[in-house]
ZAMARGU-4260 file (C-alpha; in steps of 0.2 Angstrom, whole numbers, plus 5000, padded with zeros to 4 digits):
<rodrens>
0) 5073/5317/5081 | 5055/5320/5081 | 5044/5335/5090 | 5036/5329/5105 | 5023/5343/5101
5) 5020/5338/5084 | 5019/5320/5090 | 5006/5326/5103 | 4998/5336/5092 | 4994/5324/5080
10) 4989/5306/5095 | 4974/5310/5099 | 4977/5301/5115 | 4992/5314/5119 | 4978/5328/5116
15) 4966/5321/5130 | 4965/5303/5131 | 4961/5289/5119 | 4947/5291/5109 | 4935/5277/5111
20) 4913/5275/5115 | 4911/5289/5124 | 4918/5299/5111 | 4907/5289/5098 | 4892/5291/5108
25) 4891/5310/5112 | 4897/5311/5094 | 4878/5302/5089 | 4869/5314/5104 | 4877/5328/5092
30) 4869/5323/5078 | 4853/5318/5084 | 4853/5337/5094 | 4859/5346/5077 | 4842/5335/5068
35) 4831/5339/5083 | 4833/5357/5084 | 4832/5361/5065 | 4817/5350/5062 | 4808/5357/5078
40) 4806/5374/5069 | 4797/5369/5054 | 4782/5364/5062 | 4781/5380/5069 | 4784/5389/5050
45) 4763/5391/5047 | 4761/5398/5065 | 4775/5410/5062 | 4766/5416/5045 | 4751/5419/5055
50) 4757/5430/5068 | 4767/5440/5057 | 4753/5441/5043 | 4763/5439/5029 | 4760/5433/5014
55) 4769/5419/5007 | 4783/5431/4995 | 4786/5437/5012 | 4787/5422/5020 | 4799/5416/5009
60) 4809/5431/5008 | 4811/5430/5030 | 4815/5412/5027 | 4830/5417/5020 | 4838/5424/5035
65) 4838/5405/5043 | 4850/5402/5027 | 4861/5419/5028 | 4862/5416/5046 | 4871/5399/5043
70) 4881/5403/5028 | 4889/5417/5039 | 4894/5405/5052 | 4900/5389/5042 | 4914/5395/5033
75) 4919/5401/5051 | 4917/5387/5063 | 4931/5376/5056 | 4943/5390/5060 | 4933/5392/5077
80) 4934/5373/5080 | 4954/5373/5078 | 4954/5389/5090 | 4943/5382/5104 | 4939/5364/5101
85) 4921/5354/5097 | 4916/5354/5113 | 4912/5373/5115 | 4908/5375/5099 | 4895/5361/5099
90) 4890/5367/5117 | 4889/5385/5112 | 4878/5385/5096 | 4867/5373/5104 | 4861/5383/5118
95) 4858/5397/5106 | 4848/5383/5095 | 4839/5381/5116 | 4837/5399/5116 | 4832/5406/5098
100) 4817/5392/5096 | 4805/5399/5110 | 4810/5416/5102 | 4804/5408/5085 | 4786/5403/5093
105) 4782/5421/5103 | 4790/5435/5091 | 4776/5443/5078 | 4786/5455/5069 | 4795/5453/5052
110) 4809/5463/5059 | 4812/5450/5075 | 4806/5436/5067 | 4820/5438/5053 | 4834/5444/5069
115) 4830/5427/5078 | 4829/5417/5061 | 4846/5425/5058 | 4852/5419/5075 | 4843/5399/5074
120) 4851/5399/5057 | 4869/5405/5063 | 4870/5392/5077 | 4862/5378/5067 | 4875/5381/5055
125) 4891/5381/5065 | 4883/5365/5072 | 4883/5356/5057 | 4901/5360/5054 | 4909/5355/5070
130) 4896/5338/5074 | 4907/5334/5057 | 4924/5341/5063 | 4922/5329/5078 | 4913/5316/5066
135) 4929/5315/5057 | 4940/5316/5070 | 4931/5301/5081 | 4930/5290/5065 | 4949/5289/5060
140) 4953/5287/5075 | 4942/5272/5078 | 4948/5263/5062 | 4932/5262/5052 | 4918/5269/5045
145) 4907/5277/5056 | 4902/5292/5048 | 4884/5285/5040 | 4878/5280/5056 | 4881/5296/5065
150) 4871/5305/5050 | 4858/5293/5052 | 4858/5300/5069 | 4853/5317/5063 | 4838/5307/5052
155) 4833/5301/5068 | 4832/5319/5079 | 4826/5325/5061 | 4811/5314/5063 | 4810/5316/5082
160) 4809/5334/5083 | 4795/5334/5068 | 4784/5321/5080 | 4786/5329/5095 | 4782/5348/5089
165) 4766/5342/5078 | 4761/5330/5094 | 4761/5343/5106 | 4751/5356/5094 | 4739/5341/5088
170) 4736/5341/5108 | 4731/5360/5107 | 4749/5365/5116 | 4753/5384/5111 | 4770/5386/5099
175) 4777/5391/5114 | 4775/5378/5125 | 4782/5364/5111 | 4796/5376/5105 | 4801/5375/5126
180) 4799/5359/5126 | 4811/5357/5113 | 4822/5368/5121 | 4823/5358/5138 | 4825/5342/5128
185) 4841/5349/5117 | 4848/5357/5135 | 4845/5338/5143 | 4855/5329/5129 | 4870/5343/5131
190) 4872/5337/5148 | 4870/5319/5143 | 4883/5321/5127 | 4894/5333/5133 | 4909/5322/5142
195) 4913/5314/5125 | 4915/5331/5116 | 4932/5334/5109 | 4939/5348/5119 | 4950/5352/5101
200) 4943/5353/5084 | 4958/5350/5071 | 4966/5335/5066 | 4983/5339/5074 | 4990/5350/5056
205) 4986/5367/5060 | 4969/5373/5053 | 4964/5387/5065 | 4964/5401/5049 | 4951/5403/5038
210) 4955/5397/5021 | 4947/5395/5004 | 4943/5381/4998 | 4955/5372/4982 | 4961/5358/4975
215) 4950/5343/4979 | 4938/5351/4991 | 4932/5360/4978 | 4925/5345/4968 | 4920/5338/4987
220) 4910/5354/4988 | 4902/5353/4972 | 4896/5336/4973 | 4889/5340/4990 | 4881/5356/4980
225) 4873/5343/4972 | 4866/5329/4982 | 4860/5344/4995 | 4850/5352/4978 | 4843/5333/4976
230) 4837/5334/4995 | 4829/5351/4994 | 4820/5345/4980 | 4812/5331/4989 | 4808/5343/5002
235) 4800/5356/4994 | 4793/5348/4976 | 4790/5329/4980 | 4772/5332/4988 | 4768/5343/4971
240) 4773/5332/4958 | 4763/5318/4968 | 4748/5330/4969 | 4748/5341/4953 | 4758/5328/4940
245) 4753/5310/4946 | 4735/5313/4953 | 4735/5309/4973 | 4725/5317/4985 | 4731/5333/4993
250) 4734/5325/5009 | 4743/5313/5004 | 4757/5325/4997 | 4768/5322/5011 | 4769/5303/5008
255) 4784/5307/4995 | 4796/5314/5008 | 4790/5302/5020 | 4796/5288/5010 | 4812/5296/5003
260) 4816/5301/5022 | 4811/5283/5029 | 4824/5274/5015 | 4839/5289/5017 | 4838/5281/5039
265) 4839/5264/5033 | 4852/5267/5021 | 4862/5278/5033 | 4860/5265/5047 | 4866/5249/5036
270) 4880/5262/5026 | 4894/5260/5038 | 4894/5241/5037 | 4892/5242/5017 | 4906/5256/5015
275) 4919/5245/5027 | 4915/5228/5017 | 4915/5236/4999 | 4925/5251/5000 | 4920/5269/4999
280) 4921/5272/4979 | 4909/5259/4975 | 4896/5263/4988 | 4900/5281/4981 | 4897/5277/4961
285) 4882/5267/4965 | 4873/5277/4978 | 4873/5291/4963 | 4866/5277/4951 | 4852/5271/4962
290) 4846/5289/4965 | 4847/5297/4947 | 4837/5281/4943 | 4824/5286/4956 | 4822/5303/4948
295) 4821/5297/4933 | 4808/5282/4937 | 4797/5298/4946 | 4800/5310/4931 | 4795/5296/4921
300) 4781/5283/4925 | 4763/5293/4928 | 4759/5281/4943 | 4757/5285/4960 | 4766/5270/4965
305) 4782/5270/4953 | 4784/5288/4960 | 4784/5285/4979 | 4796/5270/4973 | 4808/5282/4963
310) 4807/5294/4979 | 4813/5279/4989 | 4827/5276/4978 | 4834/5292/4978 | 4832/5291/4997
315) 4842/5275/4999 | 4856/5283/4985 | 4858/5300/4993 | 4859/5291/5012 | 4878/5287/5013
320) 4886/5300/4998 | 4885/5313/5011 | 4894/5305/5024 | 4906/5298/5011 | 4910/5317/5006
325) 4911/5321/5023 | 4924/5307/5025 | 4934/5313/5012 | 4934/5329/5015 | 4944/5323/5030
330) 4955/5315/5024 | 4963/5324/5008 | 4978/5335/5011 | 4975/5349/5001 | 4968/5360/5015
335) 4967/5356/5034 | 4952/5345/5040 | 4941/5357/5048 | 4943/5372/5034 | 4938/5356/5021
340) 4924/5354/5031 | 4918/5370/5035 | 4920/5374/5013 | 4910/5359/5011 | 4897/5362/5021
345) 4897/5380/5013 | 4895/5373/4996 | 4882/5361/5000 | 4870/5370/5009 | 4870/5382/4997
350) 4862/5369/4986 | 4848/5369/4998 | 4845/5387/4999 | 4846/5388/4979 | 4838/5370/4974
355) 4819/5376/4978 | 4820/5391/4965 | 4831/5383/4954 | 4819/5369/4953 | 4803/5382/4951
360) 4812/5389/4936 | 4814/5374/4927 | 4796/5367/4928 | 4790/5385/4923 | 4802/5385/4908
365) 4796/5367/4905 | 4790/5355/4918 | 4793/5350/4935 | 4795/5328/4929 | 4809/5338/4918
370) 4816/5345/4933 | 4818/5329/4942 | 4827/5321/4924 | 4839/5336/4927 | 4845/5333/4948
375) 4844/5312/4937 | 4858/5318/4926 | 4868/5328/4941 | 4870/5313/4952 | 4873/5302/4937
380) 4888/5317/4937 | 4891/5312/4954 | 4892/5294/4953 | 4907/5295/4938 | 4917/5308/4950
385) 4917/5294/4964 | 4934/5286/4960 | 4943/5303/4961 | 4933/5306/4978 | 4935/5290/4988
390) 4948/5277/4990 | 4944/5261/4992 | 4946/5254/5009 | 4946/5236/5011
</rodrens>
């Protein structure tokens, strides 16, 4: 005879009703609020520098406090999440987020600038674990892929808190007044996204310990190591290879991201139909293809145009490999779903905080074209690791 717990445990429905588009929707709103709020800040980065009066070392040593503060907190919130659900998870770090940005705009000492980049970075980081949590849970419940879209989602608030910030400043609005204005359009989408928010954050197995990561999730880790080193790259080299290796102008640096940011939204928007007609393993192996091509077409070819196309296609490679991970992160057995998530999310943004000096070191030793031929050969490494990563679903 079952356990009518266990059976409860495990039915979403049993747990708090049937999981349908409100879910889905405030499950987007997520997405788009976590790309909103950390985009929103780095407009903001050269004001900062200028209050403070530091010098770039310094700068870059005080931007690590964003990364501490959300390394401390991801390998956390999965335990968290099974504790106290998405809902107040998601709520609770995005007010912080709310809270911590006009902080960000007004403080002009190294010592509170690195406290409140501690802070932003800790609630951006238990964000990003449980908007998964909740992504995975909504999407195997629903039946199908959905978990490219809602990261297209956080392209999207990515892009719309990066136009909003430089608008108002371009419109001689103080730090302050766009970080607040930030601020009361993140609190406006909690109200609006909040109702849909699981008020549990485990996938009905336990979960609500931290546990280190093994088995499979290791490998899930790494490959998101890798693809988050690949999109760190992009953010912090593409404009100097453009500028310093294939001869554009200075203003014109910014193109190369532009371009690898504009193909990873379209890619991220069409992935959930690709992923549910061909499976995920193939869009998996060929996503790591396209982009080790695109770094190797950039690290490559001296044109201008051949490098804003490689940038493209490693755009359109990485997009869905992410959310694939993400996916399948949820779904192996080895560890309970939120603990996965909250490892692989570890893993991969260490990438990010690591890429930008691992990067510098090999163009010193060599050149920054070889550098981009090295994150080539990593995805090429991701793409063969695809069929022990993703099922096929048919």
């Amino acid at each position: 005879m079952s356990d009518p717990h266990s059976a409860a445990a495990s039915d979403p429905a049993a747990r708090g009703g049937p999981i349908g588009a409100l879910e889905r929707l405030s499950t987007r709103i997520a997405f788009f609020i976590a790309g909103l709020a950390m985009a929103g800040w780095a407009p903001l980065v050269p004001y900062a520098k200028a209050r403070t009066g530091v010098d770039e070392g310094t700068l870059g040593l005080l931007l690590l406090a964003l990364g501490a503060g959300s390394m401390t907190t991801m390998p956390l919130t999965g335990a968290l999440t099974a504790r106290i659900g998405c809902r107040k998870v998601i709520l609770l770090a995005s007010a912080a987020v709310a809270a911590a940005l006009p902080l960000l705009a007004q403080l002009d000492t190294v010592a509170g600038m690195a406290a409140a980049l501690f802070a932003f970075g800790a609630a951006i980081g238990a964000i990003d674990v449980a908007i998964n949590i909740q992504a995975v849970i909504v999407e195997k419940a629903s039946g199908r892929p959905l978990m490219s879209g809602f990261h297209g989602f956080f392209s999207v608030g990515g892009i719309a808190g990066a136009a909003v910030v430089s608008a108002l400043l371009w419109l001689q609005a103080t730090p302050l007044v766009a970080a607040l204005s930030v601020a009361v359009l993140l609190a406006l989408l909690m109200l609006a996204g909040s109702r849909g928010l699981l008020r549990y954050g485990d996938d009905g197995h336990g979960g609500a310990t931290f546990v280190l990561p093994h088995g499979i999730v290791i490998l899930v880790g790494a490959l998101c190591f890798v693809v988050f080193l690949a999109e760190g790259a992009m953010l912090d080299w593409s404009a100097l290879l453009l500028v310093a290796q294939r001869g554009a102008e200075a203003r014109a640096g910014g193109l190369g991201y532009a371009v690898f940011a504009l193909a990873m939204t379209v890619g991220r928007f069409s992935g959930d139909r690709i992923v549910q007609r061909f499976g995920a393993r193939p869009v998996l192996a060929l996503g790591g293809v396209c982009a080790a091509a695109g770094f190797a077409l950039a690290a490559t070819l001296p044109w201008i145009g051949t490098t804003l196309l490689g940038f493209a296609l490693v755009g359109l490679g990485c997009s869905n490999i992410v959310p694939i991970l993400f996916t399948a992160a949820g779904a192996q057995k080895a560890m309970p779903a939120g603990a996965a998530i909250s490892a692989v999310s570890t893993l991969g943004y260490a990438g990010i905080l690591i890429g930008p000096a691992g990067i510098g070191w090999i163009a010193k030793i060599s050149s920054l074209p070889v550098a981009f031929a090295v994150l080539g050969v990593g995805l090429v490494a991701v793409a063969a690791s695809a069929k022990l990563v993703a099922a096929r679903k048919g």
